[in-house]
N, C-alpha and C positions, 0 to 999 in steps of 0.2 A: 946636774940633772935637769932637763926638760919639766919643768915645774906642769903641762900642761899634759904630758904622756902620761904621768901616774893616776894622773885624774881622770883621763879616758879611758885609761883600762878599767879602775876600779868602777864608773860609770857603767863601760861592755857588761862588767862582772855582774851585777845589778840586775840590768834587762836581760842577763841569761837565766836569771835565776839563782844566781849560786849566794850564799850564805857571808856577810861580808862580817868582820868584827870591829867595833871602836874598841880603844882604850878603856882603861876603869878611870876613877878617881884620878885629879891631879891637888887639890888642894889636900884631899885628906891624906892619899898617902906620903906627901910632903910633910905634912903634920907627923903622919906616924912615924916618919921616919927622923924627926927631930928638927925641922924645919918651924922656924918662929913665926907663929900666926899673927899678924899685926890688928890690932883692937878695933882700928877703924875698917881697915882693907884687907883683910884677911887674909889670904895665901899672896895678895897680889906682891907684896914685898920682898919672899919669896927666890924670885926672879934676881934679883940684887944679891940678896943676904948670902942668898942658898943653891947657887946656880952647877955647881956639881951634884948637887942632889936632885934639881930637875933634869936634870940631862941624863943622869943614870934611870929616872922613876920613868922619863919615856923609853930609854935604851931597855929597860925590863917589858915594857909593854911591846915593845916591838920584839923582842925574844920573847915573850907570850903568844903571838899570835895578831896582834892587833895588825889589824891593815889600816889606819886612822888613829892616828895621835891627833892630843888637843893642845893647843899653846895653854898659857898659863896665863891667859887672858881675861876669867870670868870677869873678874872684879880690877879691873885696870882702867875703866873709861874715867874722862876725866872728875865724873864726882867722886868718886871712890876715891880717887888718888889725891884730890883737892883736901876729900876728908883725912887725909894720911899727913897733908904737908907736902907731897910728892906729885903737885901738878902741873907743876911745870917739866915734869919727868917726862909728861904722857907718852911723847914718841918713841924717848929711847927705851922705855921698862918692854913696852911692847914690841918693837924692832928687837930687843933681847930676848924675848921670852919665843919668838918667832926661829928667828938664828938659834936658841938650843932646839929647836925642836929637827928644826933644818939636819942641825949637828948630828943628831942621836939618828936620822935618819941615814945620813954618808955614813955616821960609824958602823950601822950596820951590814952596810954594802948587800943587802939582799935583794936576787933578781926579780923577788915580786913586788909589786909596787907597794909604800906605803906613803899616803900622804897625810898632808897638812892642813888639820883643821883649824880656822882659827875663831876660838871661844868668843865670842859678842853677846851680850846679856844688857837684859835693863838692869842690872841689881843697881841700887840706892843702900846708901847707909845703914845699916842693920841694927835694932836696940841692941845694946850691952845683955849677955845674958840671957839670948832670945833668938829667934831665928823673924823673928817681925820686922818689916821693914821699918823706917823713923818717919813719920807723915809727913812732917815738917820739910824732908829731905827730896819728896817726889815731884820729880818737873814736870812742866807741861810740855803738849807734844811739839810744841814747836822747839824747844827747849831739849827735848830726848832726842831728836832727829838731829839738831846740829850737833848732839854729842855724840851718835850713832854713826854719824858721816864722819866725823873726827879719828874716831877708833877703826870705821871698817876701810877706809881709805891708809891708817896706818899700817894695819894686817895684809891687807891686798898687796901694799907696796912691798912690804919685808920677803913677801913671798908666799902668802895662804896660799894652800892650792884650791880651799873652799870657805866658808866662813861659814859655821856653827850656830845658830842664833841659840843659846841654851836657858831653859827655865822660862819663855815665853808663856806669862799667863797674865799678864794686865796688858789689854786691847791699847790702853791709850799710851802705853809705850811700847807696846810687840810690834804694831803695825808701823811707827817711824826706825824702831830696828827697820822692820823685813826692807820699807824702803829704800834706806841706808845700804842697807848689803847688796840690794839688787845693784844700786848704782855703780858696784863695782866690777861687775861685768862676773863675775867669780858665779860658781854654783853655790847654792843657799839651801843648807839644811835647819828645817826647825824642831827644835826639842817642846814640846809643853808637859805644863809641871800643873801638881793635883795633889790638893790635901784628902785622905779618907776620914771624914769629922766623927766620932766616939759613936752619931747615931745612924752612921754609913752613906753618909749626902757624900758624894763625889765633887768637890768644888775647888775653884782654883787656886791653885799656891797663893800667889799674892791679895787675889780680889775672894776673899770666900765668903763675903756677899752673894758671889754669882756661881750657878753653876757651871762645874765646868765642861758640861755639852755645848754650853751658851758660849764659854767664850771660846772652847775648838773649831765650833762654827764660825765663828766673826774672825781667827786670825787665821783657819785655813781657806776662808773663803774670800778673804781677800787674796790670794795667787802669790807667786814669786819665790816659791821654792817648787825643787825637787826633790824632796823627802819630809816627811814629816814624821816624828814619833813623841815619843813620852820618855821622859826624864825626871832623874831626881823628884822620883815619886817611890812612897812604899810598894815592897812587893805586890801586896796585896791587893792594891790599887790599878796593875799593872795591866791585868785584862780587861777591866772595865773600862779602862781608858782609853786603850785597845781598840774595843769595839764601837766606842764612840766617835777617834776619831776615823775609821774605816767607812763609815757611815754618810762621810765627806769627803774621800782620798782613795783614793784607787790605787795609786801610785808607790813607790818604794817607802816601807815603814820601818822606824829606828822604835826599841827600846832598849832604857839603860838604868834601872832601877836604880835608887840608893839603899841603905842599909844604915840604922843606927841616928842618931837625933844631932843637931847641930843645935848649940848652946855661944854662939856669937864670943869668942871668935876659934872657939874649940868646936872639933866633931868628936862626938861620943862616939865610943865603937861598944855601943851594947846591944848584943843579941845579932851579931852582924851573919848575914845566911851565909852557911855553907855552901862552897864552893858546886857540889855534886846538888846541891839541893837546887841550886841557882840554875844550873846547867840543865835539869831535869824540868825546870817550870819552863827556861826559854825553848827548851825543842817542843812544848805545849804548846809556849804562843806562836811559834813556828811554821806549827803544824793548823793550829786555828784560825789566824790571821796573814798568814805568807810575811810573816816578817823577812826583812830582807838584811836587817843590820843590827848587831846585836853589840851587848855591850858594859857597861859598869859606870856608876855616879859615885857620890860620895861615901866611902865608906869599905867601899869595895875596890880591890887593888889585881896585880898579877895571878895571883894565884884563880882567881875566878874570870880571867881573862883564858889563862888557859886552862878551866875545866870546860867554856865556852868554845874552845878552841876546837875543842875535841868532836863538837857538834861536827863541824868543817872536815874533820879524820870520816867523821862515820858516815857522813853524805847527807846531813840533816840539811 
């Protein structure tokens, strides 16, 4: 397949207006599905271990509805993998993780397009037990850039049809991603991620020092995507964040909540929203914010892909 036609269509699809879907979860429903979370690297191992089980968790997502699979990319750049043991793996885990996605895409043979995102993240080593990053473990930007150009020129080659930047919420290494990924000529979507803190401050995943109006502004206003939304953020969080980043973005917006607490190198599935409830809040932010691409994080799997699905049946 034309790696470059499915991406123009789903692109047409967009500036028409019509309702696009991502994927849900790829780490966690690996997880749930009996797949070995690795202590340091989390789902990225995964890809080796457990490669019939990703190849079937996209082949459901694409029998869901999704128009947008995500490689199993989050956590594969080379620190995460160095932290595993497995850095000298870098090219091939990801060249792999790319080819199943590829795979579950020809096994479905269907004539609407669906393509390939490929996951790019700053994540850095995570406490044991914790969802905090390891201080000790974060680079500096010149340092995140040559590992972001490492990973997104790996992706680009295997075959992305677009590169995903996800969880974007520390400036001083979103903006050497977003550089990174522009360089490969590929379309660049960005996910940003937001803690709701116990006395309702909206502040950024990683830095919540700062808010996160502050740093929506500084990583959408530096340029170099066409999409931006919010990710791997609580529901609850979901609109607010929404409207913050609209505030900056005119242009096509993704959100894809997560569900349930991630405990390093387990996700928790406690309290995970219902499918119909989920489905009922995104034709809200739909209808409030012209979301254009909708979708599932951690926690959240097929079945809430296609109660999302259903938006697309009914002309939402």
């Amino acid at each position: 397949m034309d790696t470059l036609k499915p991406m123009l269509q789903i692109e047409a699809a967009l500036a028409a207006g019509r309702l696009l879907l991502l994927d849900g979860a790829t780490g966690t429903e690996l997880q749930r599905r009996g797949a070995a979370m690795h202590p340091a690297a989390w789902c990225a191992t995964a890809t080796l271990t457990d490669p019939d089980l990703l190849l079937a968790v996209h082949c459901d997502y694409i029998g869901a509805g999704a128009d947008i699979i995500t490689t199993n990319t989050f956590s594969t750049n080379r620190r995460m993998l160095a932290a595993a043991g497995l850095g000298a793996q870098l090219a091939a885990i990801n060249r792999r993780a790319v080819a199943l996605a590829r795979a579950a895409r020809a096994q479905a043979g269907l004539a609407r397009p669906v393509v390939i995102a490929g996951s790019l993240s700053h994540q850095v080593p995570v406490v044991a037990g914790s969802d905090y990053r390891d201080p000790a473990a974060i680079p500096d930007r010149r340092t995140a850039l040559a590992e972001c150009t490492d990973l997104a020129a790996i992706l680009a080659e295997a075959g992305a049809d677009l590169l995903l930047l996800e969880m974007m919420s520390d400036p001083d290494l979103a903006l050497p991603a977003l550089a990174a990924a522009g360089a490969t000529g590929l379309p660049v979507w960005v996910g940003l991620s937001a803690r709701l803190e116990a006395d309702g401050r909206l502040v950024a995943y990683h830095r919540r020092e700062l808010p996160f109006a502050e740093v929506a502004a500084e990583i959408i206003g530096a340029g170099g995507a066409s999409a931006y939304g919010i990710m791997h953020t609580p529901v609850a969080a979901i609109a607010p964040s929404l409207a913050i980043i609209r505030r900056h973005w005119s242009g096509p917006l993704m959100a894809y909540p997560d569900s349930g607490v991630f405990r390093m190198p387990q996700w928790l599935f406690d309290d995970i929203i219902a499918p119909n409830i989920l489905a009922r809040l995104a034709r809200q932010w739909r209808n409030d914010f012209a979301i254009g691409i909708l979708g599932g994080c951690c926690g959240l799997g097929p079945e809430h892909i296609r109660a999302l699905a259903r938006l697309k049946d009914n002309g939402d």
